[in-house]
C-alpha positions as CSV (number, residue, x, y, z in Angstrom):
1,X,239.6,233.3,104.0
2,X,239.0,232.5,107.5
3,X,241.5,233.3,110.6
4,X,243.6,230.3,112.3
5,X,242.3,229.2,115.7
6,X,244.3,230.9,118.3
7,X,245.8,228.6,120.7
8,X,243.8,228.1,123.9
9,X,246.0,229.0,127.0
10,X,247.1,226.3,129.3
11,X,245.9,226.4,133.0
12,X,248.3,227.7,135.7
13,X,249.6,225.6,138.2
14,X,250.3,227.8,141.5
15,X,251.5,226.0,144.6
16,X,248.7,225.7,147.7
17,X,249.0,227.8,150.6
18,X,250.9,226.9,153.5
19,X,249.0,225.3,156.3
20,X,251.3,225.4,159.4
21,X,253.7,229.1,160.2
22,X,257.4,228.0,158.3
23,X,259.4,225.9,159.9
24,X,262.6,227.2,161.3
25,X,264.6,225.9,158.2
26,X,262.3,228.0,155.9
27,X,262.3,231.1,157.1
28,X,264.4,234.0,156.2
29,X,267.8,234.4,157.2
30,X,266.5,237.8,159.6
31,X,264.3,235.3,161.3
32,X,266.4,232.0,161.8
33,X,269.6,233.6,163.1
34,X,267.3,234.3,166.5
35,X,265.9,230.5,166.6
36,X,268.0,227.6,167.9
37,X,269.2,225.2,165.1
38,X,266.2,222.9,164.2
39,X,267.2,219.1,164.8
40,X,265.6,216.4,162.7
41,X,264.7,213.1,164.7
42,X,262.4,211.7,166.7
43,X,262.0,214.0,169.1
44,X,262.6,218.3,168.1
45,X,264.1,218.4,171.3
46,X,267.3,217.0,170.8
47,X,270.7,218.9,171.4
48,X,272.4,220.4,169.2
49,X,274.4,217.2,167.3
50,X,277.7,218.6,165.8
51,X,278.6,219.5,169.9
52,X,280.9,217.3,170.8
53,X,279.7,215.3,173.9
54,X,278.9,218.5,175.7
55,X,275.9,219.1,177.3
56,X,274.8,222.3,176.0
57,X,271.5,223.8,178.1
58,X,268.5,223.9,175.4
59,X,267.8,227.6,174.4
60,X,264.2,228.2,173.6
61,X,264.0,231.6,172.4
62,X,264.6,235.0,174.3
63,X,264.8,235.3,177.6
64,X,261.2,236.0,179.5
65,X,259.6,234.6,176.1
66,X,257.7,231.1,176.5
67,X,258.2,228.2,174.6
68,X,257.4,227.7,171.0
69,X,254.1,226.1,170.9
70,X,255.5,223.2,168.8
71,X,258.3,222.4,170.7
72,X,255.7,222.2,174.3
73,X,254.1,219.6,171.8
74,X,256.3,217.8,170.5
75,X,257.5,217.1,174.5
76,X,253.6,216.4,175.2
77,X,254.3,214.0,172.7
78,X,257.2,212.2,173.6
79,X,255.6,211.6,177.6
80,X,252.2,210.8,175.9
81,X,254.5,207.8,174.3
82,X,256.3,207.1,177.5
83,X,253.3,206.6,179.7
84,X,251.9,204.4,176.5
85,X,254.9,202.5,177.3
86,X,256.4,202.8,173.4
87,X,259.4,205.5,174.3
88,X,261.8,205.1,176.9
89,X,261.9,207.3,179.9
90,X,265.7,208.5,179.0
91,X,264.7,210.1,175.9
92,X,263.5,213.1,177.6
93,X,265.9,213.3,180.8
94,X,267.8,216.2,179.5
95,X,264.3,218.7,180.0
96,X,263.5,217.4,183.0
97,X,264.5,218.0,186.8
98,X,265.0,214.5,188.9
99,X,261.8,214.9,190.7
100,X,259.4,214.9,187.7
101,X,261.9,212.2,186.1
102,X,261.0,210.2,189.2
103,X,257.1,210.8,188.5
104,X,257.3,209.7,185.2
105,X,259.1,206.7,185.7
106,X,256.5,206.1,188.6
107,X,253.9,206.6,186.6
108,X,254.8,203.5,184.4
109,X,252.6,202.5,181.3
110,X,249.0,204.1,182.2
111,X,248.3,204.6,179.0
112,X,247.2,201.6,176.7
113,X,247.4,202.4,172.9
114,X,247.8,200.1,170.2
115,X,249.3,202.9,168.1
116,X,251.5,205.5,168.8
117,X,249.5,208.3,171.1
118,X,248.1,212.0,169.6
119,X,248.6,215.0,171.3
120,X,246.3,217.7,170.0
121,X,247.2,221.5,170.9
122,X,248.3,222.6,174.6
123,X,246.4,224.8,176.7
124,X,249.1,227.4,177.6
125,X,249.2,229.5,181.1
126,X,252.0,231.3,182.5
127,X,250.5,231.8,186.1
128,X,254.2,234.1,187.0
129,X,257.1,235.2,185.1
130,X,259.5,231.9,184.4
131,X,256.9,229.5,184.8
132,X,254.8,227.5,181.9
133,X,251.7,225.5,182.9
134,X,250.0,223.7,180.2
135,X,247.2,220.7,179.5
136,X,247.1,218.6,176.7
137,X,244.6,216.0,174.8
138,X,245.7,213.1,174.6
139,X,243.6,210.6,172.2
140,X,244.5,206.7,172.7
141,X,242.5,204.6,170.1
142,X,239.4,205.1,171.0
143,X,239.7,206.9,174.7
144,X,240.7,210.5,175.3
145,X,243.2,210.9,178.0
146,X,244.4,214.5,180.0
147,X,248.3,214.9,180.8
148,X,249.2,218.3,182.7
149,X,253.0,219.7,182.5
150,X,254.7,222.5,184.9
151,X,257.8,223.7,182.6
152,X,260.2,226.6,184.7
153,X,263.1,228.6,183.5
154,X,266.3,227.5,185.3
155,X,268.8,230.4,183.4
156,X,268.6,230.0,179.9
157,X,266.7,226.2,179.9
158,X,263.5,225.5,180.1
159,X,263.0,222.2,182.7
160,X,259.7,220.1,183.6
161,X,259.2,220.1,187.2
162,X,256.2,218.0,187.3
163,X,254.3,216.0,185.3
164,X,250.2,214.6,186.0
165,X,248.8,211.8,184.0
166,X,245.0,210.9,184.4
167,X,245.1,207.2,184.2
């Protein structure tokens, strides 16, 4: 008498691996209690929202350390929109000093996009202690645009004192 068939095993499924470093919500507890609380909206920027009305200074990780490369990003991201014209200048008032507000808001809409702007990764120097100099691509349909920041460490906040825009 012949044997049964043994039953043929059923693939695995095992989960991909991750593309990006974890988000601050995903790492472990040793980690996150060191990063600011992670804010979900438009722009990663945003204060802290169960403050009330207070005007905390953003903290961007130890003191002497530079920003996280996706938070210098993300505010590439939000001017690249406000020189397309699609964000308003406000939204970023709170990391910025009044002169480079004042640039921006000269600057005006120099960039023309029919969709929203991509910034791809910043070039990162840090030409002295406290001070952030970085350069971004900026791709606008089908034309590729440069926009320069100069971020410096006023106590615990990280401001941008200048902003340049090639038209």
């Amino acid at each position: 008498m012949s044997r049964p068939p043994r039953p043929v095993p059923l693939p695995r499924v095992t989960p991909p691996p991750a593309g990006e470093p974890p988000y601050d919500d995903e790492r472990p507890l040793s980690e996150a209690s060191a990063a600011p609380p992670y804010v979900q909206g438009a722009l990663a920027l945003a204060l802290d929202p169960g403050e009330p009305e207070a005007r905390r200074p953003l903290i961007w990780g130890p003191p002497g350390a530079i920003p996280d490369e996706r938070r210098l990003r993300a505010l590439c991201q939000a001017v690249a929109e406000i020189l397309a014209g699609m964000r308003p200048p406000s939204s970023v008032s709170s990391h910025m000093t009044d002169r480079a507000k004042a640039e921006l808001a000269r600057s005006g809409k120099i960039m023309k996009c029919a969709r929203l702007p991509l910034v791809g990764t910043p070039h990162v120097s840090q030409p002295r202690d406290g001070v952030v100099e970085m350069c971004v691509l900026v791709r606008c349909d089908d034309r590729s645009r440069v926009l320069a920041l100069r971020l410096e460490r006023k106590g615990v906040q990280w401001l941008c004192t200048d902003v340049e825009a090639a038209p």
